[in-house]
N, C-alpha and C positions, 0 to 999 in steps of 0.2 A: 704597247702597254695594255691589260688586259687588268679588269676589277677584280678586286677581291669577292668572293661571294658574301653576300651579306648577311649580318649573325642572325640566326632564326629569331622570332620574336612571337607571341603571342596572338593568338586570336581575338579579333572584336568584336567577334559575332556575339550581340547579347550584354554585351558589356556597357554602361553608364558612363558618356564620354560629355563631360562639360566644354565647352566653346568658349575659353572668353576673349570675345572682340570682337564684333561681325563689323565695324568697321563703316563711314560713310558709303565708299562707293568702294564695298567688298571684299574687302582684304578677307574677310572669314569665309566666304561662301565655298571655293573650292575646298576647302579642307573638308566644312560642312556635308557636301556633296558627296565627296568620297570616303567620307568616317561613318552616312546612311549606308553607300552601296558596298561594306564592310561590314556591312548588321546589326554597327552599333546602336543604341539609345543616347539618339541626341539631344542635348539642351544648347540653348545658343545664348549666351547674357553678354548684355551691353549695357553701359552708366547712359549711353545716348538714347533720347525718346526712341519711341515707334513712331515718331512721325518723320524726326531726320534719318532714322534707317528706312524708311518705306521702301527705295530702291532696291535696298539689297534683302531686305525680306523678301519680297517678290520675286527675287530671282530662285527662290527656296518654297516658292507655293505649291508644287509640284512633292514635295517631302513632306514626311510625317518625324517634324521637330519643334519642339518647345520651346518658346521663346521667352523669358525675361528680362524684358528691356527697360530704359528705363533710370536701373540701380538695378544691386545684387543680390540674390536670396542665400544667404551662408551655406543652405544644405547643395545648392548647388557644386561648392566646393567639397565641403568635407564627408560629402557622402557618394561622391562619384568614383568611378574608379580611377577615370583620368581623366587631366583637366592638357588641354590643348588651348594653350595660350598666346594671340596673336602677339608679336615680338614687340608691338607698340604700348603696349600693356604695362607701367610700373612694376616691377618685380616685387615690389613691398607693396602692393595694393593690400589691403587687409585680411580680405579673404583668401586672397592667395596663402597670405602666411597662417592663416586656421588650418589651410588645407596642409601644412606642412608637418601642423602638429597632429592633424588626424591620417597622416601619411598615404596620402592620397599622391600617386604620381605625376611625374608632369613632366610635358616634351610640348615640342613645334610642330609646324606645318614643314619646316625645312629637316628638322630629324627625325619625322615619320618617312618623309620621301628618301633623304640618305641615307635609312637603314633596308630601304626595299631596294633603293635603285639599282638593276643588275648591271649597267654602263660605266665606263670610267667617266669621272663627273673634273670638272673645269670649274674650280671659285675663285671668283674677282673680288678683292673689296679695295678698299682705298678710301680718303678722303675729299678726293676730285678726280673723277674721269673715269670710274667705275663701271659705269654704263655702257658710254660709249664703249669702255675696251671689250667689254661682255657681248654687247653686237656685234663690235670687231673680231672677235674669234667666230662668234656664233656664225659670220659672211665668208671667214675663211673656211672653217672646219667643214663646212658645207659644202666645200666644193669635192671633199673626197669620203664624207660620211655621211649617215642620217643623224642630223643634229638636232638636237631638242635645248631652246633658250628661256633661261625662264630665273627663280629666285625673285629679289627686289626688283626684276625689270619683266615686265609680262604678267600673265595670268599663272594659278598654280600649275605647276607641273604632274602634280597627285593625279590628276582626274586624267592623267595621259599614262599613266604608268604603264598600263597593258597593254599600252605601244611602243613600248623601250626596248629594245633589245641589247644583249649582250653586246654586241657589233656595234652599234649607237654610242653616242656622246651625247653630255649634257652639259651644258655650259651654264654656271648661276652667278648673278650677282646675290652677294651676301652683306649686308649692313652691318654695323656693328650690334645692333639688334638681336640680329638672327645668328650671329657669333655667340652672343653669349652663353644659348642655349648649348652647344656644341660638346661640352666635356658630361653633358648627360647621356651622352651617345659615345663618344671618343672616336669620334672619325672627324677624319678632314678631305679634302676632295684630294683626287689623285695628282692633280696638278694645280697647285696653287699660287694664283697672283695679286699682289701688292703693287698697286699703282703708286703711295705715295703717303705720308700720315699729314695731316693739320689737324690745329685744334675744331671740333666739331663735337656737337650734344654732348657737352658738359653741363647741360642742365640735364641730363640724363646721368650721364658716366659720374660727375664731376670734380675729376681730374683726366689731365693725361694719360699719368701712367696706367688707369683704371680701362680710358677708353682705349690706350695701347693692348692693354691685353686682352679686351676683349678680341681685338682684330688678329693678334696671334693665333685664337683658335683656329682661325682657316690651315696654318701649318701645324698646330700646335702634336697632334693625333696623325701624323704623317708615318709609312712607313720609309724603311730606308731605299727602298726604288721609288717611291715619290719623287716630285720635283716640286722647289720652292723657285717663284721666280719673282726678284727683286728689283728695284729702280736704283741703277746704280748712282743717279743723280741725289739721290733723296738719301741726306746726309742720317736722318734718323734711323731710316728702315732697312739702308744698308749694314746696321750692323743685326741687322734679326738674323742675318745669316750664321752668325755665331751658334744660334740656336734652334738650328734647324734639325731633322733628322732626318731629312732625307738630302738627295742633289740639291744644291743652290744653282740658277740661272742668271743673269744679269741680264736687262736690258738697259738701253743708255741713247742718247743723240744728243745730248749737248757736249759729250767730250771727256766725261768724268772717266777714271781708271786708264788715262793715256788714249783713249779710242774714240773716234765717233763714226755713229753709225751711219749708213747710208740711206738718205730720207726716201719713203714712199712719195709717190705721185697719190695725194689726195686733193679731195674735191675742196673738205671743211675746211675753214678757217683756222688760222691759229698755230702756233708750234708746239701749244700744248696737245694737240691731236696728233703731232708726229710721236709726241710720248704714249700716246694712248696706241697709235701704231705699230710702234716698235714693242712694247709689249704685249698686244697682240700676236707678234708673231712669233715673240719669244718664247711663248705657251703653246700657238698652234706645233710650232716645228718640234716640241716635244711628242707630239703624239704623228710624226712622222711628214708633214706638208710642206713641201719644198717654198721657197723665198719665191720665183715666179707665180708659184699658183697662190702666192698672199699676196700678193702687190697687184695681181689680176682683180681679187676679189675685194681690195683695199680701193685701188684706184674709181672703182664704180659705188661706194658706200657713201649714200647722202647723209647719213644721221639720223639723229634722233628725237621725235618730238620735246619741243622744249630745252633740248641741249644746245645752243649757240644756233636752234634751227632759224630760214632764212624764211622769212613770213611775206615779205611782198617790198618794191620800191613805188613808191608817191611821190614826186614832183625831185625827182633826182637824190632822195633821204629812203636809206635803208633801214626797214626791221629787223629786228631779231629776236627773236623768243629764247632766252634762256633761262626761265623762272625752276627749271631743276635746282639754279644754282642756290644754295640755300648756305652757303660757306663765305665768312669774306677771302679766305683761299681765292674761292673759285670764280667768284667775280674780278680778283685780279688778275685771274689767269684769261678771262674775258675780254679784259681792258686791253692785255697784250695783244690779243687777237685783232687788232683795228689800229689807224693811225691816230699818235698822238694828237689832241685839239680837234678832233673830232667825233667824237664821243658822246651824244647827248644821254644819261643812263639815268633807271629808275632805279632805287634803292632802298630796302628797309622793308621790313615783315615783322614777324614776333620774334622775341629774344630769345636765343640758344646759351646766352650765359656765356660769350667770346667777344674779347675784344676787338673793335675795330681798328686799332690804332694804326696798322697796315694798310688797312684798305682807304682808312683816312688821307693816307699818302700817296697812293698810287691815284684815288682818283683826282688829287691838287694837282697832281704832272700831268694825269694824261687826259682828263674828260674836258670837255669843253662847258659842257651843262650836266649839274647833277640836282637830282630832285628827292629827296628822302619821303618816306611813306612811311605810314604803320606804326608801332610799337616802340621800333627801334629809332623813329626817323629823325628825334633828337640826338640820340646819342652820336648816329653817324652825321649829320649835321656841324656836330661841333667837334668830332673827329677830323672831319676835312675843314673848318675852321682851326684848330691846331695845326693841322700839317702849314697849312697856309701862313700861319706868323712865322714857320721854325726860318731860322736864318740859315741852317746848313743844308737844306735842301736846295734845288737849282728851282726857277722863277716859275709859277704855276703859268699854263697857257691866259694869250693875253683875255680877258675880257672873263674868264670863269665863273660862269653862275654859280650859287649853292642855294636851291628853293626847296620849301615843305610843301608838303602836297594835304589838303585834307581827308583826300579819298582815294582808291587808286586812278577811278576815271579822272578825276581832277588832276593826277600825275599823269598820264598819257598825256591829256590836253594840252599839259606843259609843253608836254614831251617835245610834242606836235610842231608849239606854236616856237621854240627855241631851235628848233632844226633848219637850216637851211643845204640846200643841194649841196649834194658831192658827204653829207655827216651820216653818219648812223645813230638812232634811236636805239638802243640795247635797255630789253627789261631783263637784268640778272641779280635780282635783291639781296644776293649775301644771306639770304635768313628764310626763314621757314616759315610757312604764308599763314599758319592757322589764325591769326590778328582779325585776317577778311576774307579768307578762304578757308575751304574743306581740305584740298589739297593745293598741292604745285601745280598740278593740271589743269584744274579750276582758272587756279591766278591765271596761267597760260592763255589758256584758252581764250577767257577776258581779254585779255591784251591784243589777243588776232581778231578778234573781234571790234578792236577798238580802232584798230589802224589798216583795218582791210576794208 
């Protein structure tokens, strides 16, 4: 499978390129970086102080760019020529939309690089396992290409571009975020994967079918030698196949369409990672990598910080860092990964606008000790106080805590003092840390810190 050349575009040399988003710890700097050593005239605006960007200003001392941070100066928008908008950014921010009506253009960090990239490119998205399956190909593909990883997971890809070659692969994960931006460009990657839909940032999308279509963009711009590749499990996403235009692929291991597939020897936890597996290699074997050389490079793949990763054992009670997980999806798909009544888990961050009512359920069967935090930590609180009266459910493990935390270190503590040998501690919050943290990584980090 070989790229298409990519459509010519414009020179920046000289041109007036707005930034909006430089972001706690970065998210704007690489574009930054490489929208100066393209000769543009930078401005960089942020709603956040100069003091909480200090970090990532200083990563840009070295450049001759303008900073208003802070709040937004309007001519910033409507007098630039383009505005390069991090994907976390409201689309209806205000200024945004002045610059609509003074026709001022506007693209990403992920559709400047799609429209340079001379490589066939790999996009992942999904609503749980994303990640992982993006490292997952990135560990396979690598055994027979020069692979470049990057999108939602990594640092930008831009400031590597004049190391890409036609010969090279790129493998991105894509957020529903950076989907949306995608029909200002009309490309989608040449091979595109769909791990799975739940509901997720409907305080962004808010609906469904809104956040469904943003994640079609990944196929949506496909030609007809593309490949779409789907979870055959995933009663929603399998019918996107309907709509595809180019090949559909399936991947599958629990059995769905008459078949199950034959499971990898992996290291991670969980049988959601045999899904993240299997489509992995359902994308690698597109661009030609036989099933021994995936399972070679699958079987030695330890993960990914903060995804289900294994942080340390204390007095016979296992950690695990999973604070990526910001879905109740994905904390239930957590819960499966360990034996029932065994479970001691942290839960709750800020509200995404989803309900818990699922995960209210899954932690009355399976956790042993749950402790809510944050924003959310009422509502899941009384989530798994519901599950617990329903009479049709089977009997919660015997002795089940359900405690609030004031703080997060006060929820460790719990954690802590509620674990006895042979349990697991799992922090996977279901929800999105900004409540007490900058990022996910942050929270993470906090917690290894707490229990190492």
């Amino acid at each position: 499978m070989t790229n298409v050349p990519p459509p010519t575009f414009e020179s920046l040399v000289n041109k007036k390129v707005t930034v909006v988003g430089l972001g706690h710890f970065g998210g704007g700097v690489g574009v930054t970086r490489w929208l100066c050593g393209q000769g543009a005239i930078v401005t960089v605006t942020d709603s956040a102080s100069p003091e909480t960007l200090a970090s990532s200003v200083a990563q840009l001392a070295d450049l001759n760019v303008t900073f208003h941070l802070g709040g937004h100066d309007e001519a910033d928008f409507t007098r630039a020529d383009l505005l390069v908008v991090n994907p976390a950014v409201p689309k209806n921010l205000p200024c945004i939309e002045k610059s609509h009506a003074a026709s001022v253009r506007r693209t990403s960090e992920i559709n400047l690089f799609l429209e340079r990239c001379p490589c066939p490119v790999v996009g992942v998205t999904g609503s749980v396992g994303k990640s992982t399956t993006t490292a997952m190909i990135g560990e396979i593909l690598a055994r027979r290409f020069t692979t470049h990883v990057g999108g939602n997971i990594g640092g930008s890809l831009l400031t590597t571009l004049g190391d890409i070659r036609p010969n090279h692969v790129v493998v991105l994960e894509l957020s529903s975020f950076q989907l949306e931006d995608l029909p200002r460009l009309g490309i989608s990657p040449r091979v595109a994967v769909v791990t799975n839909l739940k509901p997720n940032h409907l305080d962004r999308h808010g609906t469904m079918e809104h956040y469904a279509d943003a994640k079609k963009n990944i196929f949506r711009f496909q030609r007809p030698d593309d490949v779409l590749v789907l979870n055959a499990d995933d009663s929603t996403t399998v019918t996107w196949a309907e709509e595809a235009r180019g090949r559909v692929v399936f991947f599958h291991h629990k059995g769905a369409r008459g078949r199950k597939a034959e499971p990898f020897e992996l290291l991670l936890p969980g049988m959601h990672n045999q899904d993240n597996a299997q489509a992995a290699w359902a994308a690698a074997s597109q661009l030609g990598v036989d099933r021994a050389t995936a399972a070679d490079a699958l079987k030695n793949f330890t993960g990914l910080e903060h995804r289900l990763q294994f942080v340390a054992e204390r007095g016979g009670v296992r950690f695990y860092n999973d604070s990526k997980c910001t879905t109740p999806e994905g904390a239930i798909v957590a819960l499966e990964a360990f034996p029932s009544g065994k479970i001691v888990i942290l839960v709750g961050g800020s509200d995404k606008g989803v309900s818990f009512a699922s995960l209210g359920v899954a932690l009355a069967q399976r956790a042993k000790c749950v402790i809510t935090l944050g924003a959310t930590r009422d509502q899941l609180f009384a989530a798994v106080e519901d599950a617990l009266r329903r009479d049709d459910l089977p009997a919660a493990p015997d002795g089940l805590g359900v405690l609030t935390a004031e703080s997060f270190d006060e929820a460790v503590a719990l954690a802590v003092a509620h674990a006895e040998p042979g349990d697991v501690v799992l922090l996977s919050p279901a929800c999105a840390s900004y409540d007490m943290f900058t990022n996910y990584e942050e929270r993470g980090r906090r917690f290894v810190e707490l229990v190492t």
